[in-house]
C-alpha positions in Angstrom: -48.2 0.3 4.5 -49.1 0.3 0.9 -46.7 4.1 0.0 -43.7 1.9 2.0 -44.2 -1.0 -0.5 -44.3 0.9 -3.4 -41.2 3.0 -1.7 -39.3 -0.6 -1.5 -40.4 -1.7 -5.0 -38.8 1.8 -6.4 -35.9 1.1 -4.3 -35.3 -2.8 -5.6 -36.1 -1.8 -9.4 -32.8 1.2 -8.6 -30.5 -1.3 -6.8 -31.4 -3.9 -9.5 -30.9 -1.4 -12.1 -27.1 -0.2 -11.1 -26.2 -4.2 -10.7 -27.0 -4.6 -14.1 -25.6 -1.8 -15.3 -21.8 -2.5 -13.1 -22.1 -6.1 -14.9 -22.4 -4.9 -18.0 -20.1 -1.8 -17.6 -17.6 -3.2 -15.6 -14.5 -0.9 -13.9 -11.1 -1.2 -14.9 -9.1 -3.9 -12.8 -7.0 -3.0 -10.4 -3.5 -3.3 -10.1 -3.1 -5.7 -7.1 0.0 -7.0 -5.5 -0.1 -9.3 -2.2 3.3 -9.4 0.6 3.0 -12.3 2.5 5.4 -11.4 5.8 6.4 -14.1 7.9 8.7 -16.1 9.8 10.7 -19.1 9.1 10.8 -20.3 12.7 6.6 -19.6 12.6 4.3 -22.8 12.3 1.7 -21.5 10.6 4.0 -19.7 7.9 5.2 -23.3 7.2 2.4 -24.5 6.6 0.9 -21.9 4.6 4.0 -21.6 2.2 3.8 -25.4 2.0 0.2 -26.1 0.8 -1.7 -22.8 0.3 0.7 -21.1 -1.7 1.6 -24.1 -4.0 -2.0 -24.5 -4.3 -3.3 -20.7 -5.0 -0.1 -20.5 -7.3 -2.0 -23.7 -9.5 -5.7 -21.9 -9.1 -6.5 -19.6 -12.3 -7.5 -17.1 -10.4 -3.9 -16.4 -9.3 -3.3 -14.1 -12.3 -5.2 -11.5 -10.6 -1.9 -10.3 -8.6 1.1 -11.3 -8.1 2.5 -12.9 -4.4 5.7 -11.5 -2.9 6.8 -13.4 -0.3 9.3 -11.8 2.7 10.1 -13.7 5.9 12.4 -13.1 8.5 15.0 -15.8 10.0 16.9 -16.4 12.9 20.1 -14.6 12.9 18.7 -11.7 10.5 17.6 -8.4 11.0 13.9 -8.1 13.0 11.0 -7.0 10.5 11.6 -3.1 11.5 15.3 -2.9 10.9 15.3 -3.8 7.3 14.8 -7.7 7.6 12.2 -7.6 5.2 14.6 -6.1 2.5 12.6 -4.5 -0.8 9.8 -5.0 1.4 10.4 -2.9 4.5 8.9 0.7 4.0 5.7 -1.8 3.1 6.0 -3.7 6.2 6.4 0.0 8.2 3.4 1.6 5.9 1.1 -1.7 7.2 2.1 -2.0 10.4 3.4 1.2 11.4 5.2 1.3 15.0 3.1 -1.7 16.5 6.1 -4.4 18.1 3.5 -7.3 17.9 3.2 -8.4 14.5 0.8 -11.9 13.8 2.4 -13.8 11.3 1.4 -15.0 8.6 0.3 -11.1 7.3 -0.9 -10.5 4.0 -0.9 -6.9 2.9 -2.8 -6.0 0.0 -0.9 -2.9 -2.5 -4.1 -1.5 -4.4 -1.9 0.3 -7.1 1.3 0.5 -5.4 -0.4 2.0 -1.3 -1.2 -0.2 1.2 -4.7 -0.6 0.8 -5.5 -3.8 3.4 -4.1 -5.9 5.9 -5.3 -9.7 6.5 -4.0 -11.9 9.2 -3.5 -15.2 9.7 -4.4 -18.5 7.4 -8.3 -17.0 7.9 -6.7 -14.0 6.6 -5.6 -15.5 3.8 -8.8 -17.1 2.7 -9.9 -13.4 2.5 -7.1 -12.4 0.3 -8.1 -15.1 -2.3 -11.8 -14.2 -2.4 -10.9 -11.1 -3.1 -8.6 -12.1 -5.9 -11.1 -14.6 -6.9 -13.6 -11.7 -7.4 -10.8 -9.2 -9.2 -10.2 -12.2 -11.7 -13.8 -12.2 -12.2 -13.9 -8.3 -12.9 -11.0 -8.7 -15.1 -12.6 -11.2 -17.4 -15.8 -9.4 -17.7 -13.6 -6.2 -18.8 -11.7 -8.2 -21.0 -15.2 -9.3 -22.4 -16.6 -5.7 -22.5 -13.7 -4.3 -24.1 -14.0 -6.5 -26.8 
């Protein structure tokens, strides 16, 4: 009992150690960029571009990447021939061949690839934690650099 203790002490003082040391030596940001895809005819897409976008467009924190939006309408082309425009080889890259999309999506570009995909309003909270906690990084490398 007594060689795990000291085995977990060791272990704190190391995890404790490289926490300090990723504070104080931050990485450099990354270059983030959220696609919302959606629907205009979709219920929760109005919603979310009607009060969380407007509202995560006011918060700070927002600076940490840019939002592109791309919906789909009636009368134009679905989402995999081309009705997300700019956005379609995105759209393809997230969601490959799958024919059942949920909307609102949120795809995450981690220096230009798709890096993640979040779902729904629940994904969405996600996607601003995460840029909540990039916005953080990027201060504290702004602060480190000087």
């Amino acid at each position: 009992m007594r060689d795990f203790l000291m085995m977990a002490f060791i272990a704190l003082i190391g995890v404790s150690a490289l926490a300090a040391y990723e504070h104080f030596n931050p990485k450099p940001p990354q270059e983030l960029e959220v696609v919302y895809f959606g629907s205009t005819t979709c219920g929760s897409c109005k919603v979310w571009r009607q009060s969380d976008l407007p509202a995560w467009r006011r918060d700070p924190a927002s600076r940490a990447a840019p939002v592109a939006l791309a919906e789909v309408g009636p009368g134009t082309a679905g989402p995999w021939n081309g009705g997300y425009g700019r956005h379609h080889n995105t759209f393809i890259d997230a969601f490959g061949a799958r024919r059942r999309v949920s909307w609102p999506s949120f795809v995450v570009l981690k220096d230009g690839e798709v890096d993640r995909v979040y779902v729904g309003r629940g994904g969405w909270r996600q996607v601003e934690e995460r840029l909540r906690r990039e916005d953080k990084r990027r201060q504290r490398w702004a602060e480190a650099q000087g």
